[in-house]
Backbone of each chain as ProteinMPNN parsed JSONL, in Angstrom:
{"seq_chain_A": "XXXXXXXXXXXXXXXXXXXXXXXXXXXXXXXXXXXXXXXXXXXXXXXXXXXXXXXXXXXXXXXXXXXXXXXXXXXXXXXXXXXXXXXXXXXXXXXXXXXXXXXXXXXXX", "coords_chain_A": {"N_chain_A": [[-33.052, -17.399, 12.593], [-33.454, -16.613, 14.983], [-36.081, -16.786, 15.24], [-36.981, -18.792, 15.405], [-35.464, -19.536, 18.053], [-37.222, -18.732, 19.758], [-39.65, -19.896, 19.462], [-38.886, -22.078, 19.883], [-38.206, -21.817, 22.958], [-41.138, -21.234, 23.501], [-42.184, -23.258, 22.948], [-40.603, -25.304, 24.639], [-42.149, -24.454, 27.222], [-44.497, -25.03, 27.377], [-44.626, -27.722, 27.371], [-43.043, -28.278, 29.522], [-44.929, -27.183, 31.41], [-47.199, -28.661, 31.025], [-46.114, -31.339, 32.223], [-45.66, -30.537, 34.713], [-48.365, -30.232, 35.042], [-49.704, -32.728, 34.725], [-48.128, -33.676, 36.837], [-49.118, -32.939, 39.253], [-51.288, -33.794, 39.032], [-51.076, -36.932, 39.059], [-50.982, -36.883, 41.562], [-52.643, -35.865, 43.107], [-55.199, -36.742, 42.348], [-57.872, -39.114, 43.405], [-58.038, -41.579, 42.708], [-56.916, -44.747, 41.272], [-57.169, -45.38, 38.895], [-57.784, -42.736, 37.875], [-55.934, -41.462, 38.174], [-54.2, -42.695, 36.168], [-54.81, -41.055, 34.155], [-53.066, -38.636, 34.75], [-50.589, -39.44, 34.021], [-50.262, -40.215, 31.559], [-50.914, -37.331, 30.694], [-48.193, -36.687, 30.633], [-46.581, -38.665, 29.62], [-46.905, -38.204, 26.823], [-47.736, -35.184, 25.927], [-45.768, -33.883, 27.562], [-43.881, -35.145, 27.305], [-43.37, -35.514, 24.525], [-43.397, -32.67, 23.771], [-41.265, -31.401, 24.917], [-39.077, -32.419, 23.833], [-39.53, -31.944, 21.362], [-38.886, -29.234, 21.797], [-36.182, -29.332, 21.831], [-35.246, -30.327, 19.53], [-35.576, -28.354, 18.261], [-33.875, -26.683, 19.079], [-31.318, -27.647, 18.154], [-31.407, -28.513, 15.365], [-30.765, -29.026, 11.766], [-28.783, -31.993, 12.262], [-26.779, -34.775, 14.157], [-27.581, -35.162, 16.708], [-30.848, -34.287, 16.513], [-31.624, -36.658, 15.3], [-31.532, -38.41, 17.225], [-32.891, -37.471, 19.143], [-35.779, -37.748, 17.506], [-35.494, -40.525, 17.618], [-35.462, -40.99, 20.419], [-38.035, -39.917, 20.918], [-40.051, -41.268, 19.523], [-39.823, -43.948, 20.616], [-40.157, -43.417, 23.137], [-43.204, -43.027, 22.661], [-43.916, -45.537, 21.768], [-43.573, -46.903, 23.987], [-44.13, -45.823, 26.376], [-47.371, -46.069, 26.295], [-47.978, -48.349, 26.31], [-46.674, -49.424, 28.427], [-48.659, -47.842, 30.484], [-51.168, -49.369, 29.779], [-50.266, -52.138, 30.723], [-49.908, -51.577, 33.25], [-52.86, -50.599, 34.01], [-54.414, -53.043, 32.971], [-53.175, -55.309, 34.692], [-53.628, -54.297, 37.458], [-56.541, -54.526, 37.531], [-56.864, -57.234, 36.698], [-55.782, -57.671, 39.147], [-57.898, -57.362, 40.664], [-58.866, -54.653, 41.496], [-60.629, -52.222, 41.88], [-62.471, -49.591, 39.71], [-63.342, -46.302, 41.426], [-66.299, -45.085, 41.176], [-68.523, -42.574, 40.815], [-71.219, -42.226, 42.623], [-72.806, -40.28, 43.932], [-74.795, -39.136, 41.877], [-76.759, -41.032, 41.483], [-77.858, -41.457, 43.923], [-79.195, -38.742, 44.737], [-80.638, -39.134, 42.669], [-81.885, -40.395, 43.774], [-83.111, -39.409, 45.858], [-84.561, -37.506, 45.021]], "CA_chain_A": [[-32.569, -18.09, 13.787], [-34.456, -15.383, 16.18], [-37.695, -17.091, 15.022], [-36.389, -20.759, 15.738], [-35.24, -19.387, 19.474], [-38.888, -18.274, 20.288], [-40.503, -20.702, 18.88], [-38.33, -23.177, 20.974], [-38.836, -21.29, 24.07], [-42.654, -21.569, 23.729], [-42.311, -25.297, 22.841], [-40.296, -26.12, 25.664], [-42.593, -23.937, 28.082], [-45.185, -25.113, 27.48], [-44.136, -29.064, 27.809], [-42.258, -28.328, 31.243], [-46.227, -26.702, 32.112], [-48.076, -29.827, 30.864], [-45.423, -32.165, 32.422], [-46.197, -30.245, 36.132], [-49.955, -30.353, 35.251], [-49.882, -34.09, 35.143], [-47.385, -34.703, 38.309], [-50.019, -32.615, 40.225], [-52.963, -34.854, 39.15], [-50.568, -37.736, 39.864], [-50.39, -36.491, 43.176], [-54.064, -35.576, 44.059], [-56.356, -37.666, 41.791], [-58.599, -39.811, 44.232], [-58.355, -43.066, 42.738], [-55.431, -45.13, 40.921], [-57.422, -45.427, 37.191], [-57.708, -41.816, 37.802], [-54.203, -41.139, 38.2], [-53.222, -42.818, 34.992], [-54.755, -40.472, 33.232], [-51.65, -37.657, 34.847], [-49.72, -40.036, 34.053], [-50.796, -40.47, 30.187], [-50.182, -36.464, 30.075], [-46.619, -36.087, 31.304], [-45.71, -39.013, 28.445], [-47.174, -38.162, 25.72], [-47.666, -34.974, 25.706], [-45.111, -32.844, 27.798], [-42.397, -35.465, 26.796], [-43.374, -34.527, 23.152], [-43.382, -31.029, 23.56], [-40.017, -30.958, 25.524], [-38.135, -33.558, 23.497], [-39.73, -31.213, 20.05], [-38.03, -28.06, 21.813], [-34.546, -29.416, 21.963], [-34.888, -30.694, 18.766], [-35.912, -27.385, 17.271], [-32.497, -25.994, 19.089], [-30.307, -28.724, 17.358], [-31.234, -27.665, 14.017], [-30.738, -30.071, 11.438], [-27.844, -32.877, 13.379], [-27.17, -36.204, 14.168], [-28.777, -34.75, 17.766], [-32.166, -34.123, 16.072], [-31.96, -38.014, 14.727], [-31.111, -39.401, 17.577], [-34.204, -37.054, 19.78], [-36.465, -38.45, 16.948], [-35.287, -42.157, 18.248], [-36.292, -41.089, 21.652], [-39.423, -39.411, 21.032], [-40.228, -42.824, 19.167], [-39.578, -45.173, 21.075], [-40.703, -43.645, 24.174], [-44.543, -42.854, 22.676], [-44.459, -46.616, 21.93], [-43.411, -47.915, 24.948], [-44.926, -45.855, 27.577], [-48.561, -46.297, 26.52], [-47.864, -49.78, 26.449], [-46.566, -50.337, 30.606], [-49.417, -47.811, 31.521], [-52.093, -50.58, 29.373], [-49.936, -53.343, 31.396], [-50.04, -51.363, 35.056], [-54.206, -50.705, 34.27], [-54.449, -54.448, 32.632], [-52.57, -56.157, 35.777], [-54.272, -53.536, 38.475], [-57.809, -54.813, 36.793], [-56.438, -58.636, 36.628], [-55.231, -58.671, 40.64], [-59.039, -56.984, 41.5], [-58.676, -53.379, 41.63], [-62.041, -51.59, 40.766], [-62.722, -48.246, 39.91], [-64.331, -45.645, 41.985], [-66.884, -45.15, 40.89], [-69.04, -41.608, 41.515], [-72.303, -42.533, 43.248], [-73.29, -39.379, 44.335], [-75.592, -38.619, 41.123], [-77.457, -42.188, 42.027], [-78.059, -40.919, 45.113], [-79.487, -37.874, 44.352], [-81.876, -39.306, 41.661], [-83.22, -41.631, 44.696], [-83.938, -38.537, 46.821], [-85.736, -36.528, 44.019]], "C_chain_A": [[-33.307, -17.593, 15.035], [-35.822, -15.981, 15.974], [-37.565, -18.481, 15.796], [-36.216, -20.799, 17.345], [-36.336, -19.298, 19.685], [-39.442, -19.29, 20.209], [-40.318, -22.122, 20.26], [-38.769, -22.841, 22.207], [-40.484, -21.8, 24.093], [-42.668, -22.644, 23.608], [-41.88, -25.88, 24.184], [-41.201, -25.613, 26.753], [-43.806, -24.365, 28.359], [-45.243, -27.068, 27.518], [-44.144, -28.671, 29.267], [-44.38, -27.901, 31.909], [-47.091, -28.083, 32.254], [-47.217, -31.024, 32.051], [-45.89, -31.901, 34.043], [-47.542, -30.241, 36.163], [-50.174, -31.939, 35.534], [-48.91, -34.463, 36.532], [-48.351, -33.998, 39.021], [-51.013, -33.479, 40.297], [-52.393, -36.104, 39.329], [-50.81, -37.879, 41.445], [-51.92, -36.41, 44.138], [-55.294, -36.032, 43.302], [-56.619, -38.702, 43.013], [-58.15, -41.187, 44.129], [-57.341, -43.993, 41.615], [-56.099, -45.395, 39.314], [-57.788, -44.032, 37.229], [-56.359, -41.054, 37.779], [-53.462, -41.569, 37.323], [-53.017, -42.042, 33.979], [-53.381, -38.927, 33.412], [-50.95, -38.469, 34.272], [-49.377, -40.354, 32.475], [-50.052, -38.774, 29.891], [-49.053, -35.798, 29.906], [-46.039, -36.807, 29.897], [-45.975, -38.981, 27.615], [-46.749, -36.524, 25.631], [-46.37, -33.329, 26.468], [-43.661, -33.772, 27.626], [-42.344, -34.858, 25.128], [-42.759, -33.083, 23.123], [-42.114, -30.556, 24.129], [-38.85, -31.199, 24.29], [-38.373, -32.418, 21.515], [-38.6, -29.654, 19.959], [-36.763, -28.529, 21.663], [-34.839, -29.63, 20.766], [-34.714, -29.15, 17.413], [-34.172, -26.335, 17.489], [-31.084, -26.409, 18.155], [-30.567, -28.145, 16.336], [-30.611, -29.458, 13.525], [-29.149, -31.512, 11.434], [-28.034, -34.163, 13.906], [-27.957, -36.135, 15.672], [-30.173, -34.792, 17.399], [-32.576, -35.528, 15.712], [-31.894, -38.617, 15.966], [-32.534, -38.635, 18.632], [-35.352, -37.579, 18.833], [-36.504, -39.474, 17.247], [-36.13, -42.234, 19.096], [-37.738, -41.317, 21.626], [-40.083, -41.074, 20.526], [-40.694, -43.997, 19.785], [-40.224, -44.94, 22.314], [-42.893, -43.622, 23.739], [-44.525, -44.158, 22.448], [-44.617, -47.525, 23.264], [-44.244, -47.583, 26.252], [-46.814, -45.638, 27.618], [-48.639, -47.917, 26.706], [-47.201, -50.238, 28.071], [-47.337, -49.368, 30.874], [-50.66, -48.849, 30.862], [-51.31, -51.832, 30.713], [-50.71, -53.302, 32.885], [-51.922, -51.182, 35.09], [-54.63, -52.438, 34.28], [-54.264, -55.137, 34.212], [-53.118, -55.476, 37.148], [-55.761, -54.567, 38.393], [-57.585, -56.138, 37.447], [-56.631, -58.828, 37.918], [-56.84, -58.188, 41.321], [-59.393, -55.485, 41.978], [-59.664, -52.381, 41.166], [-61.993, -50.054, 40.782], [-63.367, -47.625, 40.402], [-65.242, -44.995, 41.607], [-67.493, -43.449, 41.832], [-70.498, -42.155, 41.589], [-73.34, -41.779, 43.785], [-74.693, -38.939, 43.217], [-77.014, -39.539, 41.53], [-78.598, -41.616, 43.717], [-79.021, -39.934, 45.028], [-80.501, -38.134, 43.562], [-82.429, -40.073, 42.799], [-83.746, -40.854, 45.516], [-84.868, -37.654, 46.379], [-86.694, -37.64, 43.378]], "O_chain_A": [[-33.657, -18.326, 15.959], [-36.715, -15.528, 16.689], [-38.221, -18.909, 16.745], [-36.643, -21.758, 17.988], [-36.623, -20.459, 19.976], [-39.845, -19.669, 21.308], [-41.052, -22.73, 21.039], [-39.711, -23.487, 22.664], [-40.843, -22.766, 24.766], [-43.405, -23.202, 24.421], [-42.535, -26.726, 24.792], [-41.162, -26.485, 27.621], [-44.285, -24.162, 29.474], [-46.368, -27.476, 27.807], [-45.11, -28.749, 30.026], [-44.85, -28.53, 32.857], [-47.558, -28.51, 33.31], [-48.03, -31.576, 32.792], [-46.413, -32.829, 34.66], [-48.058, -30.247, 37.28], [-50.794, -32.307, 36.532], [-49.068, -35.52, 37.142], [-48.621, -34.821, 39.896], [-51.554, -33.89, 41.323], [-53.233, -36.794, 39.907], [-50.791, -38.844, 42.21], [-52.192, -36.731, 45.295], [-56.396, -35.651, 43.697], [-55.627, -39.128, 43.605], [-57.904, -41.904, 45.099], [-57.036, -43.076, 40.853], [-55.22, -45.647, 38.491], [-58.414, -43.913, 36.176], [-56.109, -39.994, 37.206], [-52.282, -41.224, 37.269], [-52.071, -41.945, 33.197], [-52.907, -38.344, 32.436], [-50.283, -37.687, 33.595], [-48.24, -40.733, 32.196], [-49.043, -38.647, 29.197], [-48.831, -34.746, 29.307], [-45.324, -36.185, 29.112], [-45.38, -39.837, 26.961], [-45.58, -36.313, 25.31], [-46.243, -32.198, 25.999], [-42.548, -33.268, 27.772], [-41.557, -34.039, 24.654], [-41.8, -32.629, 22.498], [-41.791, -29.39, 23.906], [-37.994, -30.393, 23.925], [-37.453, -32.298, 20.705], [-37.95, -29.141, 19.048], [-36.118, -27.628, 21.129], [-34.655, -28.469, 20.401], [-34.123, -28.992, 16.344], [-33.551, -25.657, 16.671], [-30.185, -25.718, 17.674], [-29.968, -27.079, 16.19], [-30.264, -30.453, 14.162], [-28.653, -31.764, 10.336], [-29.139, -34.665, 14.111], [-28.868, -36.937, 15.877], [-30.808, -35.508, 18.174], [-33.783, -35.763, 15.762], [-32.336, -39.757, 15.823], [-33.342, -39.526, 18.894], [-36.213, -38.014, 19.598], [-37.67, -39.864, 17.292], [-37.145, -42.93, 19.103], [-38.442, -42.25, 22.013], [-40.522, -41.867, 21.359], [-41.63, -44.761, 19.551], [-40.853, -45.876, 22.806], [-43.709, -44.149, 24.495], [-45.5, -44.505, 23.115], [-45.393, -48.442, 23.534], [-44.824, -48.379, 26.99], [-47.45, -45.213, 28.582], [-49.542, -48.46, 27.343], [-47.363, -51.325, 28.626], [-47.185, -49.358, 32.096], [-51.303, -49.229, 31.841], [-52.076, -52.272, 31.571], [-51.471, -54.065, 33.481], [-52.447, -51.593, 36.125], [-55.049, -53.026, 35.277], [-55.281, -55.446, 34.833], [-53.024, -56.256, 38.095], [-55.934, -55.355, 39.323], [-57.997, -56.31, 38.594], [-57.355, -59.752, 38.289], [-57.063, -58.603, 42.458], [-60.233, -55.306, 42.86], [-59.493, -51.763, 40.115], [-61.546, -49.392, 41.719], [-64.515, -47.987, 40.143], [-64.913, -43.815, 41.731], [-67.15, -43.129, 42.97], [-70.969, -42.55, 40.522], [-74.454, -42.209, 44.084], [-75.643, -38.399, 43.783], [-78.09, -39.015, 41.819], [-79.759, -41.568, 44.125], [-80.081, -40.455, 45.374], [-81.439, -37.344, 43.67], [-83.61, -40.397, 42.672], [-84.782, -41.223, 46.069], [-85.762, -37.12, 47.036], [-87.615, -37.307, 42.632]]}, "seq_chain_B": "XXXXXXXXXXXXXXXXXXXXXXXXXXXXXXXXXXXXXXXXXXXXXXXXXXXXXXXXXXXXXXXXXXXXXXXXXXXXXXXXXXXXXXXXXXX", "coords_chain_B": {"N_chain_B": [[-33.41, -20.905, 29.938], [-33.539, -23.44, 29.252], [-32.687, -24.272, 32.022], [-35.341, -23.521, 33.098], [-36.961, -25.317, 32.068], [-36.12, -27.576, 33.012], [-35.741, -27.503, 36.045], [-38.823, -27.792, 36.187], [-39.14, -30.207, 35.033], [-37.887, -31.51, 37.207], [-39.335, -30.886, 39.688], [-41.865, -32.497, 38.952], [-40.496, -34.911, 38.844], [-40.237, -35.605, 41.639], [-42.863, -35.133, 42.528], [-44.093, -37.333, 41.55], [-42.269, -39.36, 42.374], [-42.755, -38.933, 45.269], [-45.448, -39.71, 45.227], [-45.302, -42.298, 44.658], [-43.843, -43.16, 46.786], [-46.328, -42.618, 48.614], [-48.684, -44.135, 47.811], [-51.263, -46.617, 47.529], [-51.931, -48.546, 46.667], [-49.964, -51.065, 45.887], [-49.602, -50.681, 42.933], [-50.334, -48.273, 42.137], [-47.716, -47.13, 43.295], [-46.054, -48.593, 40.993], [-46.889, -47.259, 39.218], [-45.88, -44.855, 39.575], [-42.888, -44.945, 40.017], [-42.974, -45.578, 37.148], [-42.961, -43.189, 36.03], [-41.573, -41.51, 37.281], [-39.045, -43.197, 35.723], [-39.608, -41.962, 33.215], [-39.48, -39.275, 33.398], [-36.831, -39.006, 33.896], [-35.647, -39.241, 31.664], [-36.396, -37.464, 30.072], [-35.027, -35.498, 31.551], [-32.047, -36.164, 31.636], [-32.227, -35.7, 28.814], [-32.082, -33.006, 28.812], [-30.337, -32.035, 30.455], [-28.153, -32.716, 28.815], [-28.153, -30.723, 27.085], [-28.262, -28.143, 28.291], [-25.524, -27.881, 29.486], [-24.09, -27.414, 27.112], [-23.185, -29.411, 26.048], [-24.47, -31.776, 24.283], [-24.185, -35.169, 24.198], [-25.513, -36.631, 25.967], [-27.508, -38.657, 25.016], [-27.568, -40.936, 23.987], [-27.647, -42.028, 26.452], [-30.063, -41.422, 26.987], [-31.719, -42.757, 25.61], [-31.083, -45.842, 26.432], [-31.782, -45.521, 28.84], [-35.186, -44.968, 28.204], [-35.538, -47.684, 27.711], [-34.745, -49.429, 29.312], [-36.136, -48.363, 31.339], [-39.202, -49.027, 30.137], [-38.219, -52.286, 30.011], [-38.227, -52.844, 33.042], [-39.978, -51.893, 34.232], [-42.385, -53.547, 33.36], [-40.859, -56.152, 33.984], [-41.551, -55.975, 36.875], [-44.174, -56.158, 36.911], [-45.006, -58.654, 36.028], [-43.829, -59.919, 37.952], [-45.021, -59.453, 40.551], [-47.09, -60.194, 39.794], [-47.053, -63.015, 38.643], [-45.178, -64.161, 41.06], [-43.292, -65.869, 39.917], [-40.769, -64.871, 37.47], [-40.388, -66.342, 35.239], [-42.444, -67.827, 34.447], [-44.905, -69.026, 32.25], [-46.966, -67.203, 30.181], [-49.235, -68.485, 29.739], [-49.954, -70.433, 31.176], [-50.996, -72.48, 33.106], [-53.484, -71.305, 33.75]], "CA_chain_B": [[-35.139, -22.064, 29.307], [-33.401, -24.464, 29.779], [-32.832, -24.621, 33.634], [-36.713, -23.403, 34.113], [-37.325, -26.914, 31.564], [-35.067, -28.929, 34.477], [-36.393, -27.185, 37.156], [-40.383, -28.359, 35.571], [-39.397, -31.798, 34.961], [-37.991, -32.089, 38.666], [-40.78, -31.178, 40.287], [-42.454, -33.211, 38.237], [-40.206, -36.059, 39.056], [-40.495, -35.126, 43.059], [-44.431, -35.218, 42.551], [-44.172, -38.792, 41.003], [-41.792, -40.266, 43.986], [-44.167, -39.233, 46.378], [-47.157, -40.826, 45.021], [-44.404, -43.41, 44.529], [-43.543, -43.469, 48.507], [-47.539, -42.764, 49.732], [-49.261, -44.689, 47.364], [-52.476, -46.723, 48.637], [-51.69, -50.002, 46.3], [-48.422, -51.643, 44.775], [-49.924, -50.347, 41.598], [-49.086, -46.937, 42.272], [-46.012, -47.08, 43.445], [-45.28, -48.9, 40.179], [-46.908, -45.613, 38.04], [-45.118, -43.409, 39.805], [-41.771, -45.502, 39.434], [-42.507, -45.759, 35.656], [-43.407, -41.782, 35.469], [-40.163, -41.131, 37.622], [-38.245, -43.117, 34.833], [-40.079, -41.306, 32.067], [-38.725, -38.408, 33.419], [-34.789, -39.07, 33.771], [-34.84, -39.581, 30.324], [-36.176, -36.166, 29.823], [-33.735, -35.028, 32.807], [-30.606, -36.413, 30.916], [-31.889, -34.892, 27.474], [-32.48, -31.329, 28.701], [-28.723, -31.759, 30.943], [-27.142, -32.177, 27.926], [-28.523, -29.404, 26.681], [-27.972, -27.318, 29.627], [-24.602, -27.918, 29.835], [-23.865, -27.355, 25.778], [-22.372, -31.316, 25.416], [-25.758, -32.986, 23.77], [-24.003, -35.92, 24.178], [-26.084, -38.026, 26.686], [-28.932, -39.218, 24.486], [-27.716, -42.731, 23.9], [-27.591, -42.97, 27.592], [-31.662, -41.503, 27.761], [-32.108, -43.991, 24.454], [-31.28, -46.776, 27.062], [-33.105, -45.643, 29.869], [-36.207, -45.553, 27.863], [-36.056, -49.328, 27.314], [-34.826, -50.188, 30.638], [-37.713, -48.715, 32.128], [-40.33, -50.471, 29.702], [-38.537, -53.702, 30.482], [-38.303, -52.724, 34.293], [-41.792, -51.89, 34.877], [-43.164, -54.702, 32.594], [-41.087, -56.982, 35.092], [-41.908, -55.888, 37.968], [-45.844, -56.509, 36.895], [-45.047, -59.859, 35.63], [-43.239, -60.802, 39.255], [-45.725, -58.906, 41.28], [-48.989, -61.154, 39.087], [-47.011, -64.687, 38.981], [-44.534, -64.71, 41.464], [-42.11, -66.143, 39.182], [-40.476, -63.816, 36.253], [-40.162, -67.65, 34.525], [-43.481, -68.563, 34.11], [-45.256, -68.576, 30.707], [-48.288, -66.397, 30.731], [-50.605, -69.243, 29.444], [-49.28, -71.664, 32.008], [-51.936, -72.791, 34.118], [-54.667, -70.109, 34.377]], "C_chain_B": [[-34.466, -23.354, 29.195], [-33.118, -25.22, 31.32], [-34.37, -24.405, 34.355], [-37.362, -24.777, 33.543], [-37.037, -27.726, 32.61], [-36.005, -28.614, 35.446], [-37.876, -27.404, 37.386], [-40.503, -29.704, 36.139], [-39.021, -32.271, 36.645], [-38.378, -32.02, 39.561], [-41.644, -31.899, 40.115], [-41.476, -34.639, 38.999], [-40.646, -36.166, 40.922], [-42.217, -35.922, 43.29], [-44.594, -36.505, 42.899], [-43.66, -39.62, 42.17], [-42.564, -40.193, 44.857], [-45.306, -39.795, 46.033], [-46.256, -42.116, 45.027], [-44.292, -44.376, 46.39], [-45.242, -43.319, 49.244], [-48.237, -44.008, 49.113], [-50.431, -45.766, 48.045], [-52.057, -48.327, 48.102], [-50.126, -50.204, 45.524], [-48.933, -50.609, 43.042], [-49.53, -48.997, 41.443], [-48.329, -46.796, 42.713], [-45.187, -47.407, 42.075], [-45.581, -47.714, 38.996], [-46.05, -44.891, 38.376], [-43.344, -43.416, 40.054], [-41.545, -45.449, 38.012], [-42.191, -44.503, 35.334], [-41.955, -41.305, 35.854], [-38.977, -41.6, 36.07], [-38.009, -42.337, 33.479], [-38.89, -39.719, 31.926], [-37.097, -38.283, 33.378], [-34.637, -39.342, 32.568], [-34.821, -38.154, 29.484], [-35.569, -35.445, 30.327], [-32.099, -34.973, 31.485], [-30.654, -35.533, 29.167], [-31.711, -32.922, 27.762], [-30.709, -30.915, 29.542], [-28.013, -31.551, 30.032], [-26.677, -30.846, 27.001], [-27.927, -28.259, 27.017], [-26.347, -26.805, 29.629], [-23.493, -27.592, 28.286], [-22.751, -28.836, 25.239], [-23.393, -32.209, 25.216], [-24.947, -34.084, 23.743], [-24.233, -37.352, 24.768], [-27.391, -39.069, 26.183], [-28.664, -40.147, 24.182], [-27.625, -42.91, 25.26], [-29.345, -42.842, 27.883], [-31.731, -42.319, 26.625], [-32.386, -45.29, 25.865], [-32.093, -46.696, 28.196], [-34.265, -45.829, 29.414], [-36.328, -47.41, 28.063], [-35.759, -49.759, 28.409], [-35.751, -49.856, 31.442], [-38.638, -49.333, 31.974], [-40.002, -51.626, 29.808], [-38.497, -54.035, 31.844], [-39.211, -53.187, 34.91], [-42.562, -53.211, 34.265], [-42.424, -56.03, 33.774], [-41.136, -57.326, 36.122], [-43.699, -56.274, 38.216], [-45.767, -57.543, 37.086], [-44.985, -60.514, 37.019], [-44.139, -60.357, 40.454], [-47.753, -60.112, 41.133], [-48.655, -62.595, 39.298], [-46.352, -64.839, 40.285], [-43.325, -65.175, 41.299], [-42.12, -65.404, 37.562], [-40.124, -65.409, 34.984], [-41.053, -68.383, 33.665], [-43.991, -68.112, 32.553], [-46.92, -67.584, 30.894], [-49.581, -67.43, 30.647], [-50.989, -70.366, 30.285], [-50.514, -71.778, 32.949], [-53.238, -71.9, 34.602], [-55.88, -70.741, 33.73]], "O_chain_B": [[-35.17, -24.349, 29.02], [-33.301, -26.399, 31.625], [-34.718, -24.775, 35.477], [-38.158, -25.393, 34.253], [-37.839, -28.566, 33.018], [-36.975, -29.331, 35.69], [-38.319, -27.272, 38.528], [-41.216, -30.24, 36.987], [-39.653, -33.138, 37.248], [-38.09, -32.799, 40.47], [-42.392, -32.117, 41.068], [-42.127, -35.324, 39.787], [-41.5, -36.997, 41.232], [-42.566, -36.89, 43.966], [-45.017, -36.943, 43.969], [-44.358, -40.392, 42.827], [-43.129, -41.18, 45.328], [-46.047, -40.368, 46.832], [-46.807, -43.07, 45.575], [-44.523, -45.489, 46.862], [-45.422, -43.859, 50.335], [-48.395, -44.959, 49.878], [-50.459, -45.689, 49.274], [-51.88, -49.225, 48.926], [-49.483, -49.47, 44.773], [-48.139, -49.977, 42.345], [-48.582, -48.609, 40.761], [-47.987, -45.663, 42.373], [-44.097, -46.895, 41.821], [-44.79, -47.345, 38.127], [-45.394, -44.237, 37.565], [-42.636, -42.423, 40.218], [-40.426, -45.324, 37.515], [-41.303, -44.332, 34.498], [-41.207, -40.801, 35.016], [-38.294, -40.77, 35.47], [-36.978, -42.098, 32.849], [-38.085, -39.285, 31.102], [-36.417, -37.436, 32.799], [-33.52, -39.715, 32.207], [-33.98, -37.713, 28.701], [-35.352, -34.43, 29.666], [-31.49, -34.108, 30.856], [-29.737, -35.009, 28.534], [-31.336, -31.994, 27.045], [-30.054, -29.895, 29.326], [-27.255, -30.581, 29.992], [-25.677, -30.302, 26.532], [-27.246, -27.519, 26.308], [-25.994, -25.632, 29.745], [-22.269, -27.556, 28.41], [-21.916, -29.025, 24.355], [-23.396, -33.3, 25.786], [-24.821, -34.121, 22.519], [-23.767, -38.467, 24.536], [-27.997, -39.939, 26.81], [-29.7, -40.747, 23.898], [-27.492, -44.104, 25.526], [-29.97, -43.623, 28.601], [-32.053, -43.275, 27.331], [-33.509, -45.619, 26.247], [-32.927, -47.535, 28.536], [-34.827, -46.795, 29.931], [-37.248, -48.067, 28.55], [-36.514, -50.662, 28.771], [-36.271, -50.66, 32.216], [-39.172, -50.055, 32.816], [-40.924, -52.44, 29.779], [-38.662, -55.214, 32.157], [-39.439, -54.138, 35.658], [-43.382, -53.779, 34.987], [-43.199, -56.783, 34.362], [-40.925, -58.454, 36.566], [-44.29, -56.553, 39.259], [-46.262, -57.951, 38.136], [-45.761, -61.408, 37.358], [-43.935, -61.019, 41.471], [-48.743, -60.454, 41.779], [-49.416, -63.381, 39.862], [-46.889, -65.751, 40.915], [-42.401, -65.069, 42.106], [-43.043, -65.365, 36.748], [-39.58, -65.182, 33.903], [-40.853, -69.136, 32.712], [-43.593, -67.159, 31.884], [-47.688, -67.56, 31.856], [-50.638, -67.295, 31.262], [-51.999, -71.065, 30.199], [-50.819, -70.735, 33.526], [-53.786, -71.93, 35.704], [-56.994, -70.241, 33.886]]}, "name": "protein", "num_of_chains": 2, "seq": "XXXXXXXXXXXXXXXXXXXXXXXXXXXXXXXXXXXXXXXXXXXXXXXXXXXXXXXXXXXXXXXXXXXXXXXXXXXXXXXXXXXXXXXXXXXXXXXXXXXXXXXXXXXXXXXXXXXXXXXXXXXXXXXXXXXXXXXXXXXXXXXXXXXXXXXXXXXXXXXXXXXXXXXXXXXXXXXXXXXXXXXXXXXXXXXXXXXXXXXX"}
């Protein structure tokens, strides 16, 4: 059971870390197809890694079936509305920024 | 470890509202609306936790899906105009 606590601990610690690594690059990425990618690592992989620790506390429970649901349902759904929000960004005219600086640089050498 | 988990994700949610509230296009505002919901679902699983009554996970079950059909129609009404239209309809 002392192995199972630890274990959890590091699972959930390291979610909650990933989960604040992506709201930072939310927050200070330049350009809005740059910012999906924070946005990609909060739901995949620090909801995983959170949603794995509780489950490892539950132990085997209709809790553990019903955090399996979650986990589920959310890896299907939220790569699928950030494809929509890039898709429909794209669609209304929304281009990516593009780095230009290398261009540049090869025209002065 | 479980209040420094809470205390993660709601910075994390914090983060997200503000890109939510500065944002430069509609488009982020609507990431950082979806990312906010993402999170209250991990909010409500780690409360229950917290609080030793796991008993709110059919309410984050439903938030999941009300955010993917939230955000999906807030695109839809943001691209046609009308949440009615068919997608093939006239383009």
């Amino acid at each position: 059971m002392e192995t199972i606590d630890i274990a959890s601990w590091v699972v959930l610690m390291l979610g909650a870390i990933f989960c604040v690594i992506g709201g930072i690059g939310l927050h200070r990425l330049p350009d809005f197809f740059s910012r999906l990618h924070g946005a990609g690592i909060t739901d995949t992989l620090g909801a995983g890694l959170i949603l794995f620790g509780l489950m490892l506390q539950a132990g085997l429970t209709l809790i553990t079936v019903k955090l399996v649901f979650i986990l589920a349902i959310l890896w299907l759904t939220s790569p699928t509305s950030t494809h929509a929000i890039a898709k429909a960004a794209r669609l209304a005219g929304l281009e990516p920024k593009l780095d230009t600086s290398d261009d540049a640089s090869e025209g002065a050498s | 470890m479980f209040a420094a988990t809470m205390a993660a994700v709601l910075v994390t949610m914090i983060l997200a509202l503000g890109r939510a509230v500065l944002g430069p296009t509609t488009y982020d505002r609507i990431l950082g609306v979806n990312m906010a919901g993402t999170k209250t679902v991990l909010l409500i699983a780690v409360l229950g936790f917290l609080t030793g009554r796991p008993d709110f996970l059919d309410l984050a079950l439903i938030y999941v899906f009300l955010n993917f059909i939230g955000t999906l129609a807030v695109l839809k009404f943001i691209e046609h105009g009308d949440l009615a239209r068919n997608a093939g309809d006239g383009e």
